[in-house]
Structures are given as C-alpha cells and as structure tokens.
Backbone bond lengths (Angstrom), bond angles and torsions (degrees), N, CA, C in turn:
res aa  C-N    CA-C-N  psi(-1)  N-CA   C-N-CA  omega(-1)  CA-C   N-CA-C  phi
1 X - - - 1.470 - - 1.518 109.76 -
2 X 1.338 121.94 130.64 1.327 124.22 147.77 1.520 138.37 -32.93
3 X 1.283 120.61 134.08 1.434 117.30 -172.88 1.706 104.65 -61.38
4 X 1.386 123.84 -170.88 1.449 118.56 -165.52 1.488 100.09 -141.01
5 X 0.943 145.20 108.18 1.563 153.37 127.91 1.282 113.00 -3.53
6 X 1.458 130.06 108.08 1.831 125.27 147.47 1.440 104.85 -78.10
7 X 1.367 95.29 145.29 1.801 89.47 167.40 1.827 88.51 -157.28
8 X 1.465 95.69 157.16 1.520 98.53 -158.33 1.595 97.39 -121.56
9 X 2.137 101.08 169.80 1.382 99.78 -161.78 1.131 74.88 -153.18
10 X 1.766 127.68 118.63 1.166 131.15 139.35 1.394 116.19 -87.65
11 X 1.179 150.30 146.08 1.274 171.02 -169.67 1.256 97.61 -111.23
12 X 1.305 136.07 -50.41 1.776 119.82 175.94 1.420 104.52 -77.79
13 X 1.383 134.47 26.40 1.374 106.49 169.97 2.059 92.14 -140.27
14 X 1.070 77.38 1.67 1.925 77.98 -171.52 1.846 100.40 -157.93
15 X 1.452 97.00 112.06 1.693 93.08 157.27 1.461 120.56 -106.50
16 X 1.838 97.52 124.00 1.349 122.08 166.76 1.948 106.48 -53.31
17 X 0.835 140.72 -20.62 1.544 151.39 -172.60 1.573 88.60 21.88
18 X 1.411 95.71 -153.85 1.706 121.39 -162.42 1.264 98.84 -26.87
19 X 1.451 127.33 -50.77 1.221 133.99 -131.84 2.688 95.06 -80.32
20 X 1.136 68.42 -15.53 1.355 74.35 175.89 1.664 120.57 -77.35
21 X 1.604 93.36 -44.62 1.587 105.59 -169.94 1.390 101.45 -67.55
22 X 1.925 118.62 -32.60 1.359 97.22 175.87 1.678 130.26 -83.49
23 X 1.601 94.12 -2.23 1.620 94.65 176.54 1.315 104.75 -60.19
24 X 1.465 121.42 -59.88 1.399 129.29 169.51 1.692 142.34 -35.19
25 X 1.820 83.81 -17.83 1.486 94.10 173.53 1.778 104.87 -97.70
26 X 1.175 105.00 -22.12 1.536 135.01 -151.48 1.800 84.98 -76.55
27 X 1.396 116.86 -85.82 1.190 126.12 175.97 1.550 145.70 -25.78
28 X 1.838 88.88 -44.30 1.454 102.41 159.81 1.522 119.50 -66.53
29 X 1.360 140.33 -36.73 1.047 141.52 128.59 1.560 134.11 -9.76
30 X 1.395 109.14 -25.46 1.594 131.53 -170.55 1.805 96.89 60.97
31 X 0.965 107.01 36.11 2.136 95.37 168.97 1.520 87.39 -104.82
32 X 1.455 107.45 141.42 1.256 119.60 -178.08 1.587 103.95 -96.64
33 X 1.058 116.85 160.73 1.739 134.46 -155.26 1.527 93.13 -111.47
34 X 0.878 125.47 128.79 1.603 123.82 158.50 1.542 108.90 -109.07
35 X 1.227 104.63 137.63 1.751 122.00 -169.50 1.430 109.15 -155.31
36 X 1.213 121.19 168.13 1.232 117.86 171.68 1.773 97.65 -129.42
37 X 1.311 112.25 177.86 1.635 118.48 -159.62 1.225 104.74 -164.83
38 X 1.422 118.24 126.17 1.662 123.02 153.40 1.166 121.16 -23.23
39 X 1.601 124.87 156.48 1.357 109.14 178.26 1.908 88.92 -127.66
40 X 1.665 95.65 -16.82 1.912 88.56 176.02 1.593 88.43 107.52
41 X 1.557 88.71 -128.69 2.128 86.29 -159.88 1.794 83.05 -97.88
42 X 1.339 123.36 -36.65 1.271 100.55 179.96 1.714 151.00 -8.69
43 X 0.986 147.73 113.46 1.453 128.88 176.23 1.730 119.28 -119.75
44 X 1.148 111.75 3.15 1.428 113.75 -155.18 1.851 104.89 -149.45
45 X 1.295 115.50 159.02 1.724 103.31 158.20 1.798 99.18 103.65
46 X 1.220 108.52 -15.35 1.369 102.88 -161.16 1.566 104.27 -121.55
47 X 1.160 109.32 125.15 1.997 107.89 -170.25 1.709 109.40 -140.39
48 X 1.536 103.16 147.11 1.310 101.08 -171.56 1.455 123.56 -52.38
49 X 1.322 121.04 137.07 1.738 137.34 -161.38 1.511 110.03 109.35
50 X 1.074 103.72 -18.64 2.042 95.88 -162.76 1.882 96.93 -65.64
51 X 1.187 92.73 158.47 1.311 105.10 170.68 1.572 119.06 -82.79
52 X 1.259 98.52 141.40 1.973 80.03 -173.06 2.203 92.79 -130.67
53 X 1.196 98.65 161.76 1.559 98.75 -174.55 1.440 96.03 -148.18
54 X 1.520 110.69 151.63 1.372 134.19 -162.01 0.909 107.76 -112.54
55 X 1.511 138.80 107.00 1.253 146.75 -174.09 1.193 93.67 -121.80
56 X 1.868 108.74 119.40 1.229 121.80 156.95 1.458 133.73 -73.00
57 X 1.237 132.63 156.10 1.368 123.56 -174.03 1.688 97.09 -145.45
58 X 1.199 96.91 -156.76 2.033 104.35 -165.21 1.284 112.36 67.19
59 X 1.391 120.48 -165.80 1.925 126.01 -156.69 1.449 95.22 -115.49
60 X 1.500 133.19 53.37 1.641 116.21 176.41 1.521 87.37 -157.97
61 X 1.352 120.78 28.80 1.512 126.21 165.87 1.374 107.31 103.64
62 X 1.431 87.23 141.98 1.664 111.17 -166.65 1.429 105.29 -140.73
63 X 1.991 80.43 127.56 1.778 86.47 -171.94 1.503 108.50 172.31
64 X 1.553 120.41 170.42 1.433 100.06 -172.23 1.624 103.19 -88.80
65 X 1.266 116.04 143.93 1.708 123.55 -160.46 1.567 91.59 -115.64
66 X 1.088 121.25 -27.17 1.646 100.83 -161.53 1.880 85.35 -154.44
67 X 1.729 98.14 160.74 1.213 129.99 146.17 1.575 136.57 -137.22
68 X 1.393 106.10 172.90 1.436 91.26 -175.33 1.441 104.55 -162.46
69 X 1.707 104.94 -134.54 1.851 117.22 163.79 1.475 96.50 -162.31
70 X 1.580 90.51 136.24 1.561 95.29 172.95 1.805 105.49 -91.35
71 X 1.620 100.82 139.59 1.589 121.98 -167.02 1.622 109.48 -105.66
72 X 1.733 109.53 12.41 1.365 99.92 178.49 1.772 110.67 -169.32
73 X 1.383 117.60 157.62 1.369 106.88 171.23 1.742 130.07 -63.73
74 X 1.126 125.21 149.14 1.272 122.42 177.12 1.427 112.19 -52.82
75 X 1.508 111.70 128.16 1.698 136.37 -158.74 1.614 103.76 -131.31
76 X 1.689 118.55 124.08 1.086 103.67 139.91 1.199 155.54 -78.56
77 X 1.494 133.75 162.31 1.658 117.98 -165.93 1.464 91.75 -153.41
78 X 1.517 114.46 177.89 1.546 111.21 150.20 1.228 130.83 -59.60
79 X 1.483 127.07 161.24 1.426 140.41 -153.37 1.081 97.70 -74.29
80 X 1.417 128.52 135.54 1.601 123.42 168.26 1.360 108.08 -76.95
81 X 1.206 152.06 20.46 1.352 157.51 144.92 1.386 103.07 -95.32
82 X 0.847 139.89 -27.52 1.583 120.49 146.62 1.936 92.73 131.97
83 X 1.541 113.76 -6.11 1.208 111.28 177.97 1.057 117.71 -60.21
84 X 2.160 116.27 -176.09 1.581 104.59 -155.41 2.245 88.00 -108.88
85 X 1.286 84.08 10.90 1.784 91.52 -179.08 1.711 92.24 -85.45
86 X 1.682 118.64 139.90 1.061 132.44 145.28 1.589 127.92 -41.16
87 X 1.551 125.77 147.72 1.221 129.71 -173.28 1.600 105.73 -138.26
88 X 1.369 141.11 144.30 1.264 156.29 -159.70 1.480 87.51 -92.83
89 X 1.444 109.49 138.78 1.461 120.14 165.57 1.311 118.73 -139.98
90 X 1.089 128.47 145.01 1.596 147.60 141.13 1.465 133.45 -57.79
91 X 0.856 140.80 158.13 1.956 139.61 148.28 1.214 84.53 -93.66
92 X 1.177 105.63 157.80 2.053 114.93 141.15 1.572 95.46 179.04
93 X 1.587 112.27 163.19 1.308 150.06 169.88 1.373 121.43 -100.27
94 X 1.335 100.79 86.93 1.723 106.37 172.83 1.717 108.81 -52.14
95 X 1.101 121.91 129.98 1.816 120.80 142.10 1.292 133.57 -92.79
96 X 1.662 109.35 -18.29 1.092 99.99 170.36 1.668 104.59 -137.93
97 X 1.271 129.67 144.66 1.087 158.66 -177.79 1.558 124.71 -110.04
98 X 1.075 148.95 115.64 1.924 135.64 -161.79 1.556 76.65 -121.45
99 X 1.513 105.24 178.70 1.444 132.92 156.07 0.903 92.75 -98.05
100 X 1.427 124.46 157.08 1.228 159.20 168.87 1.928 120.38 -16.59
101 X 1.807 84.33 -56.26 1.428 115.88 -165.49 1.671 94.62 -82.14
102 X 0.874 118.63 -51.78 1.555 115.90 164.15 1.727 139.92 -62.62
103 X 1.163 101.41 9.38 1.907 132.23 -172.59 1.893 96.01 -55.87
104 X 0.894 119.84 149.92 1.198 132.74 151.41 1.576 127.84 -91.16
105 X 1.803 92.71 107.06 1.240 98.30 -151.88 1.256 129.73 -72.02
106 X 1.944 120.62 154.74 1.536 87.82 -167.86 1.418 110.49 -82.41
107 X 1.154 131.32 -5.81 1.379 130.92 162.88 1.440 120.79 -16.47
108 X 1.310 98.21 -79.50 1.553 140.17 167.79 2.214 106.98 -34.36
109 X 1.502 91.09 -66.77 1.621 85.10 171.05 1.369 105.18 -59.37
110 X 1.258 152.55 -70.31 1.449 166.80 -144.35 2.041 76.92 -49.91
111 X 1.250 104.92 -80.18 1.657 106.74 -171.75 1.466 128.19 -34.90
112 X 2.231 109.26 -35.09 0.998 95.56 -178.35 1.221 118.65 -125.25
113 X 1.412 116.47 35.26 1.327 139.78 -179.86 1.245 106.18 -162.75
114 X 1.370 126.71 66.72 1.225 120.54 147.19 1.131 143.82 -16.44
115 X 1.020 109.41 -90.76 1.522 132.96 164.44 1.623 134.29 -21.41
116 X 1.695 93.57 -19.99 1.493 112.97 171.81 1.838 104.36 -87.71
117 X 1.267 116.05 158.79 1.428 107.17 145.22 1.300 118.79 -122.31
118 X 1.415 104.25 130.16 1.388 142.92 -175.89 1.609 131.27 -58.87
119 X 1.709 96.77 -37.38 1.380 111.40 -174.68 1.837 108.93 -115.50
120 X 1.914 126.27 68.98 1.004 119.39 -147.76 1.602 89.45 -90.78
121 X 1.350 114.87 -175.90 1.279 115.72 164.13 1.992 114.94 -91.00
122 X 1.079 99.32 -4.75 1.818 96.09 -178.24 1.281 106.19 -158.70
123 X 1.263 123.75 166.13 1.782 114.96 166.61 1.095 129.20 -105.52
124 X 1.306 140.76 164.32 1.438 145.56 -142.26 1.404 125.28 143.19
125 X 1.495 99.51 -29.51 1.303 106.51 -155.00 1.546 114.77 -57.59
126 X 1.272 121.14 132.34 1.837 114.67 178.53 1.755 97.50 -102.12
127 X 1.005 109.85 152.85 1.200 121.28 162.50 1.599 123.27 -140.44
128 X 1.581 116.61 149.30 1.255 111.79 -159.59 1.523 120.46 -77.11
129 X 1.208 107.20 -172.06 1.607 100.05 -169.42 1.554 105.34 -53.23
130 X 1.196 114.11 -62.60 1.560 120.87 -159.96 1.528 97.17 -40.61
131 X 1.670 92.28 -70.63 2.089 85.09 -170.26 1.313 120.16 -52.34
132 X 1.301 122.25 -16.20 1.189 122.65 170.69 1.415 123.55 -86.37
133 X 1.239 117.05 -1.90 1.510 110.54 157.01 2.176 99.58 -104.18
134 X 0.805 105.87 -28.04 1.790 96.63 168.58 1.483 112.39 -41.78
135 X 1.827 107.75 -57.00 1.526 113.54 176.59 1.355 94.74 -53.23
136 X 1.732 123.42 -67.20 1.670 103.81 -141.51 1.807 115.50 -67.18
137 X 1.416 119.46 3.97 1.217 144.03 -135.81 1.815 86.93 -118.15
138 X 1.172 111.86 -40.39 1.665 132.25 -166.89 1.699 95.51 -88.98
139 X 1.536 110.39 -55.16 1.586 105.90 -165.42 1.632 94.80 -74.14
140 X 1.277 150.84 -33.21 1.199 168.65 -66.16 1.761 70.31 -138.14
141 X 1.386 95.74 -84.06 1.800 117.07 -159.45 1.644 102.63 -72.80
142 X 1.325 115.27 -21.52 1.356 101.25 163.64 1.718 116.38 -71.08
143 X 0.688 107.94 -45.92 1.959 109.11 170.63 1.850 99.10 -64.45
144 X 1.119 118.41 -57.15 1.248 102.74 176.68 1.902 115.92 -39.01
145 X 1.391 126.81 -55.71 1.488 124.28 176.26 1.416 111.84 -49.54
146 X 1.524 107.74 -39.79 1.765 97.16 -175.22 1.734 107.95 -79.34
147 X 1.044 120.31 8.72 0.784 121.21 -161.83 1.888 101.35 -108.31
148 X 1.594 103.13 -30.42 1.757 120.42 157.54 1.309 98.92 -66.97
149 X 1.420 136.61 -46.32 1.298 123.96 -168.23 1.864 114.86 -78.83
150 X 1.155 120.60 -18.82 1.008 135.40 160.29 1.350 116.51 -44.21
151 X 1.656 105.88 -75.43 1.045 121.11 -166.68 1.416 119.40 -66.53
152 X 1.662 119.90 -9.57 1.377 155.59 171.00 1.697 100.36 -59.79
153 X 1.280 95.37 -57.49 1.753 108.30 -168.28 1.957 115.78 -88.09
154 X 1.386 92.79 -55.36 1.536 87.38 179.08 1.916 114.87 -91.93
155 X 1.104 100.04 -13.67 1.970 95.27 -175.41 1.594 82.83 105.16
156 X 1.653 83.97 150.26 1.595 136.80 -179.81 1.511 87.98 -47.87
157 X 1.026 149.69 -42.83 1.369 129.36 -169.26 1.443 123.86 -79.77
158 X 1.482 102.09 -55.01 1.418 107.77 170.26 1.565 127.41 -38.32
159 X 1.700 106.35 -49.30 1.307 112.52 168.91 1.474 127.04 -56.97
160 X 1.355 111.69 -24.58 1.838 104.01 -154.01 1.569 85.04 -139.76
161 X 1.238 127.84 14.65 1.762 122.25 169.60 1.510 106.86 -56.17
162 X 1.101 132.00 -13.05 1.577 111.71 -166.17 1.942 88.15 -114.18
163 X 1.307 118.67 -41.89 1.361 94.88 -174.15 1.810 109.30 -89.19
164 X 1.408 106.83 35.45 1.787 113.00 163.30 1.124 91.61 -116.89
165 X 1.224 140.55 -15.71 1.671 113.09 169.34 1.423 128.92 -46.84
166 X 1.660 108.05 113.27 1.363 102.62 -154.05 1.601 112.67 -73.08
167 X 1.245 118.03 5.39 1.553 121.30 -172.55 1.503 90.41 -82.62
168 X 1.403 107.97 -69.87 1.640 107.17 -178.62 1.057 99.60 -38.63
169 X 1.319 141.11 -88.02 1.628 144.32 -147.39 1.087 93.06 -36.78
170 X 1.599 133.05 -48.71 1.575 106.47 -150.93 1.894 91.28 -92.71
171 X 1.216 112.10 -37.73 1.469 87.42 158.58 1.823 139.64 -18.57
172 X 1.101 88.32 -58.62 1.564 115.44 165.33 1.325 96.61 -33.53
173 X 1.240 109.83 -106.10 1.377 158.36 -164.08 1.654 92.51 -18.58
174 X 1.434 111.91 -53.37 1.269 125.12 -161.51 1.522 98.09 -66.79
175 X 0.789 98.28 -63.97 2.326 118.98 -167.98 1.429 77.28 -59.18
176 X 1.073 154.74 -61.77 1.451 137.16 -156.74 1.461 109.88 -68.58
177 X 1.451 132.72 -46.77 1.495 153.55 176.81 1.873 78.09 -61.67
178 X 0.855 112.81 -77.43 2.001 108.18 -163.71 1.274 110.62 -35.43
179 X 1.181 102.38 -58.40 1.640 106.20 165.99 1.421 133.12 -29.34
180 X 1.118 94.86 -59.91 1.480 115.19 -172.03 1.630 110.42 -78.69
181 X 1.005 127.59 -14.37 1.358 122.95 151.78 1.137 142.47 -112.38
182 X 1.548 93.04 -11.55 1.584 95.95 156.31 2.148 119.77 -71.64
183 X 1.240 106.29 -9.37 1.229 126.33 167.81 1.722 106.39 -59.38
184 X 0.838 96.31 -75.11 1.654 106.69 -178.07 1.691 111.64 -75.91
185 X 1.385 124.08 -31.57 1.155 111.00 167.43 2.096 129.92 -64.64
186 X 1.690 81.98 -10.79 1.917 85.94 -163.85 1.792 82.98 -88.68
187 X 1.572 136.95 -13.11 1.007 119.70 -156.23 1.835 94.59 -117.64
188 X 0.909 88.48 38.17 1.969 108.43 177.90 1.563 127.99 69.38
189 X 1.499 113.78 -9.36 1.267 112.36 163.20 1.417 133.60 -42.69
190 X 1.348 121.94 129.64 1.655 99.40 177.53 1.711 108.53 -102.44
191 X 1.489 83.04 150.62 2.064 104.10 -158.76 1.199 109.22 -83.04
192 X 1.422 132.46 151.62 1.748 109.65 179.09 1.979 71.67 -142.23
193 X 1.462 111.15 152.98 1.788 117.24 -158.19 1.881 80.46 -117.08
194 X 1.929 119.46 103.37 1.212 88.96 -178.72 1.243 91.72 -138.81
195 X 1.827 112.23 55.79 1.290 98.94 178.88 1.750 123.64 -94.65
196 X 0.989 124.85 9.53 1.567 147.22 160.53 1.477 100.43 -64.73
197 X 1.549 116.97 97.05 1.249 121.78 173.34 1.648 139.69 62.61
198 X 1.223 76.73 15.23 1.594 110.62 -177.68 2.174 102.37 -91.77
199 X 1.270 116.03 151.35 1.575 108.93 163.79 1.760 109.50 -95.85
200 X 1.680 98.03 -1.92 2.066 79.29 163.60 1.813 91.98 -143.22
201 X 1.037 115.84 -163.40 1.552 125.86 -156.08 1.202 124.95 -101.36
202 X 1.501 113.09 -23.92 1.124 123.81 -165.72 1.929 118.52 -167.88
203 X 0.862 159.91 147.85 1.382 166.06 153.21 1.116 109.41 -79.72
204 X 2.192 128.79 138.52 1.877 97.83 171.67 2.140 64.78 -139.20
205 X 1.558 109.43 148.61 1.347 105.57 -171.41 1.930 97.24 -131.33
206 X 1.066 136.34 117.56 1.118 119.97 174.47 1.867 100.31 -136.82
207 X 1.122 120.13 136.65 1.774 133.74 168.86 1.543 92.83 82.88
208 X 0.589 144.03 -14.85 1.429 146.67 164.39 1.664 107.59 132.52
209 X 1.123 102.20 23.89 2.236 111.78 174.93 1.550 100.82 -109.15
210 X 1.443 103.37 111.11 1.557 126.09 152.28 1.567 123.37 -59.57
211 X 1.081 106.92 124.04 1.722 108.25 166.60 1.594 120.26 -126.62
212 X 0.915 119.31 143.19 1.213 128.32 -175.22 2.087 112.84 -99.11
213 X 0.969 90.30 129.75 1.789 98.37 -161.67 1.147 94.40 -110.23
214 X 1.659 115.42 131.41 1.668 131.33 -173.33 1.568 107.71 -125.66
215 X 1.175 149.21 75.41 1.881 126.90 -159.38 1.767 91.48 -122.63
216 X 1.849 76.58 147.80 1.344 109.59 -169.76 1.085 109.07 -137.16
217 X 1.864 119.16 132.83 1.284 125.59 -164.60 1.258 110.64 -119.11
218 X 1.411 130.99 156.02 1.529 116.47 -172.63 1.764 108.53 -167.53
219 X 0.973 115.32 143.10 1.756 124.96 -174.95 1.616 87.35 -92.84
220 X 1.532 146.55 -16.99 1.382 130.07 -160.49 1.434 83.34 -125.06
221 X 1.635 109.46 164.54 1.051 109.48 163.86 1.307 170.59 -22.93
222 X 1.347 115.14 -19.35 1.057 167.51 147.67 2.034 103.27 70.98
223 X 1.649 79.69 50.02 2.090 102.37 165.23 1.774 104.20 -59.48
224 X 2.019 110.63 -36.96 1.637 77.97 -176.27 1.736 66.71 -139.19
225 X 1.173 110.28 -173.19 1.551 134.11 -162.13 1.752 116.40 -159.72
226 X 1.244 119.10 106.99 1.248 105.34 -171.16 1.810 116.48 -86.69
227 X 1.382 105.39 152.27 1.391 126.55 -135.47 1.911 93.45 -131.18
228 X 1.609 119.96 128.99 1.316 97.42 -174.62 1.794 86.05 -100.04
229 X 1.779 113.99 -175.57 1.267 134.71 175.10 1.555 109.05 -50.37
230 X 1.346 89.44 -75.18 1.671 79.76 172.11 1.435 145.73 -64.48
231 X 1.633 102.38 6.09 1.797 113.05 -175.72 1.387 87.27 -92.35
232 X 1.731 130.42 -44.51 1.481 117.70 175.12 0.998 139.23 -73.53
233 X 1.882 109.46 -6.66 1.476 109.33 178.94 1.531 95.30 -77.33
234 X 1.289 133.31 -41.87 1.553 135.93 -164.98 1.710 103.34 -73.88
235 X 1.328 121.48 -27.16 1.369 107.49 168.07 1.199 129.70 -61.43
236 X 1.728 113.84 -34.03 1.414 141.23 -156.48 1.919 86.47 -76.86
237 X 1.340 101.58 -51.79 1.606 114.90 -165.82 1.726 118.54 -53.48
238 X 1.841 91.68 -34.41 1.323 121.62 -175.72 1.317 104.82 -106.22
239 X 1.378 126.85 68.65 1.422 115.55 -172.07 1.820 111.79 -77.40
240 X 1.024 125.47 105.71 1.852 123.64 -176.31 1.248 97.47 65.32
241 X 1.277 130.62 97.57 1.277 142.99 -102.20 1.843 117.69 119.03
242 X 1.370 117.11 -68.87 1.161 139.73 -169.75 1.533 99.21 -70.46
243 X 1.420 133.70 142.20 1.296 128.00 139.58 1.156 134.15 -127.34
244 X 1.305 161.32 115.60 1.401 162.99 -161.12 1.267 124.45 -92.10
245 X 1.181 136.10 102.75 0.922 119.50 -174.75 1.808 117.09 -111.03
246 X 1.151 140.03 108.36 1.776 153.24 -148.23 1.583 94.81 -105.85
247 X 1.347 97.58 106.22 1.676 103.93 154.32 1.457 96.28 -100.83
248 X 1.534 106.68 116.74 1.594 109.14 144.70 1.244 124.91 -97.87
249 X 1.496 116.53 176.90 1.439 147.44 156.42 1.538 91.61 58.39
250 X 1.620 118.87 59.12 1.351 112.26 173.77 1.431 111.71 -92.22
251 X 1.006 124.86 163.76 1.711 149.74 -158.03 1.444 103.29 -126.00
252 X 1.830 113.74 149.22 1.445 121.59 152.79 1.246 91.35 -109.81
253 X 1.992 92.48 153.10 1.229 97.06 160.34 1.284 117.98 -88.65
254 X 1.618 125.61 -148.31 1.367 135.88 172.64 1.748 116.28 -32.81
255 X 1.570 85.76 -66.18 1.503 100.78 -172.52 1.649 120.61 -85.47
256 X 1.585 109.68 10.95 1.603 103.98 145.94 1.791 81.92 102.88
257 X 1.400 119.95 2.80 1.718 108.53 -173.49 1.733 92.57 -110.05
258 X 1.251 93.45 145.15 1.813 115.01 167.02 1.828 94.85 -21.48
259 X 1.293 102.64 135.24 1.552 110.11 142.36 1.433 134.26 -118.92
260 X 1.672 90.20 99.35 1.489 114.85 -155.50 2.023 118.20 -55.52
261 X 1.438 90.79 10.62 1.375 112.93 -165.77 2.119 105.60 -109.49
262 X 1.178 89.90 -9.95 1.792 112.66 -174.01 1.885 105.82 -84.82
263 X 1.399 82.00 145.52 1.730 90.22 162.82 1.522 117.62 61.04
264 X 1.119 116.11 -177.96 1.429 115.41 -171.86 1.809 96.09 -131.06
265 X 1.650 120.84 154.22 0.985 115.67 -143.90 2.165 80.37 -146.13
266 X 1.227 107.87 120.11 1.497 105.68 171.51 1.619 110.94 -122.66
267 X 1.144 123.87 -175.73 1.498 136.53 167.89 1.533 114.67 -143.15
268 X 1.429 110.30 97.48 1.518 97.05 173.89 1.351 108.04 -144.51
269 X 1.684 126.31 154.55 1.434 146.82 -122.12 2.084 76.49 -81.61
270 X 1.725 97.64 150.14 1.471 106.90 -155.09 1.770 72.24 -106.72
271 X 1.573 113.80 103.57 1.591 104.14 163.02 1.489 96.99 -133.99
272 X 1.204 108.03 126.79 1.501 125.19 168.92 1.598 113.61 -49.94
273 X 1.059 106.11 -52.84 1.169 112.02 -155.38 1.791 113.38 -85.10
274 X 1.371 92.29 -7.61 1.831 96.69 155.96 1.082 104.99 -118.86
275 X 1.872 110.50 152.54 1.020 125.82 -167.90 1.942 120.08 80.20
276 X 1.056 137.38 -140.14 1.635 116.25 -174.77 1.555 95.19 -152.94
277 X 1.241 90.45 130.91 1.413 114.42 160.65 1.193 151.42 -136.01
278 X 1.703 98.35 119.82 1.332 101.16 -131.10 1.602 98.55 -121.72
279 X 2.075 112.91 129.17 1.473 119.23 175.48 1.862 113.78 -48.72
280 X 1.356 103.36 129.57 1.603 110.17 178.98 1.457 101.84 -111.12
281 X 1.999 115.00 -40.06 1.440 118.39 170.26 0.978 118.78 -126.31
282 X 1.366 112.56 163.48 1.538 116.70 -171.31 1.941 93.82 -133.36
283 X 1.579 83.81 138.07 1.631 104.61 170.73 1.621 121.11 -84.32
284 X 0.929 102.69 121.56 1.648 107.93 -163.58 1.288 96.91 -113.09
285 X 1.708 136.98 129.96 1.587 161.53 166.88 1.153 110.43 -108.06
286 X 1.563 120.65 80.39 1.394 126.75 168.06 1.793 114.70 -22.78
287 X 1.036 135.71 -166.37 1.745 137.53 165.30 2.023 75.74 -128.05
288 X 1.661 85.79 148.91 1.563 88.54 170.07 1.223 134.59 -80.11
C-alpha cells in the first residue's frame, strides 16, 4: 500500500461552499470529484496514487471529512487565501465526501492512533504505509456504521445498493480468488481454478500436500465474511486442509476495475469451528 497524505480544512478561514455539498452528493453516487488541495509547507514526498485524507479543523467539528487519491506531483499556484505569496498544491479525486455531522471524529482517531498527531497546525502530513492502512482500516468501518445507521433509517436497500451491484461483487470475488492463487502459485504450488460448483475455489498441490482454497472479497473490513453451508461442511471435512484467504477494504478505481493497490489482503487456516459462526439464513420447506 501507498503511504497516505493529511491535508487540512479549516472552514473559519476558507469556505468550501456549494462546491462541497456537491462533492457529497457527487460521491455517494461513486463519481469521483476532482479538486486540487494545499499541501501546507510541504513540497516533496508525495506522488501520484497516494492516498490523501481530509482532516477538518476549526470550532464546528473536527474530523476526517473526505478521502480520495492524489493524481499529480506537488505544484505551485496562487495562495488559496488570495495572497500575493505562493501556496503548494496537489490534484486529487475525492471518492468519498461525509457531511459534516457524519465526520470521523478526531476524538476517535486520537483513541486509535495515538501515536499520530491529530490536531496539526497545517497539512502535509505523509504517513507511512502501516499507519496508513490503520487509518484506511479505521475510516473503512467508520463508513461501514453509517452505513448500519442508514440502513436503520431508509431500508436494506438504500444502504448496501452499491455494494449489491452484481458486476462489482463479482469483480470482487474475482480479484480476491486472483489473489489467492496467485499467492501460492508464485511460491510453486500448482493451481487447479475449481470454483464452478465446487464448495471452495480453487486446489494449490505441491510435494504431494493438497490444499483446499476458499477467497473472500470485501469493501468492509472483513471482521466477519459470509460463508455458504456447503463451503463449511467441506472445511469441517478438511480440517487444516482449508485456507482462506480475506481481501478487505477493497476500492475501484476510476474506471470501475479492482484497485489492486487497495485494502489489506491475509491468508488464514478456514476452521469453522474457531472463531463464531453465526446463522444469517434460514432454509424454509413449505408442507405440500
């Protein structure tokens, strides 16, 4: 993963106006916003792909408001305060945009990232890969809750209409399965593709030890992962044996394809019976 960009937004010294409310309308939509952004005293360190995040500041809430990707090297321009002193700039493409009331609070970062500081005087700040997947890992599940509270207020559809799009999903689905055997295929196993009616995805066989390949793709964190009947009866059967491999918190890019550069990607032994598993559907047998 790419390191991650802070870049800051006071509201008492600069109004974002309209142009904000439509990022917010813009985003939910998934059309990405192109803008450009201060970088502060910064000039260097920052290259197209990095992740960049919007940390608000001033007295009407503080918190990260937006994300995106920066699309260019650091540029000078005129002062965004309108002075006759130069100011450091960026390109980038927001995807996501919050209201205000929905910000990720800095409270909340302060608690689960210490170690960062939260309340800087300007933006610039880069941070390295790790913390920068902690944040995207943190903002990830914070949109995931509003996204329970959503679905609280308007119905199951409104909330989760964009990650049931079945094109994406199988997008997903795919880049997660690719993954996962290109994992074991670069380390000499040979791959057999048997997820067509199969209860796991794939076979990888090397010295004469079989494994059974299970992959699961996900835009949220991927704390639980849903699992059908027959993928757990064959794990249970295959005890260590099974392997799983969880891409979370994956991203599209522009053009609607995986960004194979998104999320964090693990492999660990597929056992039912550790960890919790828990009924989501139930099979119902009419009487005739």
């Amino acid at each position: 993963m790419h390191g991650a960009l802070i870049v800051t937004w006071n509201p008492d010294q600069w109004d974002w106006g309209a142009a904000y409310l439509d990022a917010i309308d813009q985003t939910v939509k998934r059309v990405k916003v192109k803008d450009s952004w201060s970088t502060g005293v910064r000039k260097s360190g920052v290259s197209p792909g990095d992740r960049v995040f919007l940390l608000r500041q001033g007295t009407k809430g503080r918190g990260i408001v937006a994300s995106g990707k920066v699309t260019s090297e650091i540029y000078e321009s005129k002062h965004w305060d309108g002075s006759a002193r130069p100011a450091n700039y960026v390109d980038l493409r927001w995807d996501v945009v919050l209201a205000v009331e929905d910000l990720l609070p800095t409270e909340a970062l302060e608690e689960a990232m210490p170690e960062q500081h939260w309340r800087p005087q300007g933006g610039g700040i880069m941070l390295a890969a790790n913390a920068a997947l902690d944040l995207e890992m943190l903002w990830v599940a914070h949109r995931d809750s509003l996204d329970v509270e959503a679905e609280g207020r308007l119905g199951r559809g409104a909330a989760q209409g964009r990650l049931q799009d079945p094109v994406l999903r199988k997008k997903i689905e795919d880049a997660a399965q690719d993954r996962l055997m290109e994992h074991y295929r670069s380390r000499g196993w040979k791959i057999t593709d048997t997820r067509l009616g199969s209860p796991f995805d794939a076979t990888a066989e090397k010295g004469g030890k079989l494994l059974y390949l299970e992959a699961k793709g996900t835009q949220t964190l991927g704390a639980a992962v849903l699992v059908t009947q027959r993928e757990v009866e064959h794990a249970l059967a295959h005890a260590g044996s099974t392997m799983m491999g969880i891409w979370s918190g994956i991203k599209f890019n522009d053009d609607d394809e995986v960004d194979q550069n998104s999320g964090y990607f693990r492999i660990i032994p597929f056992d039912p019976e550790s960890g919790e598993l828990t009924p989501v559907t139930l099979k119902w047998c009419p009487d005739d």
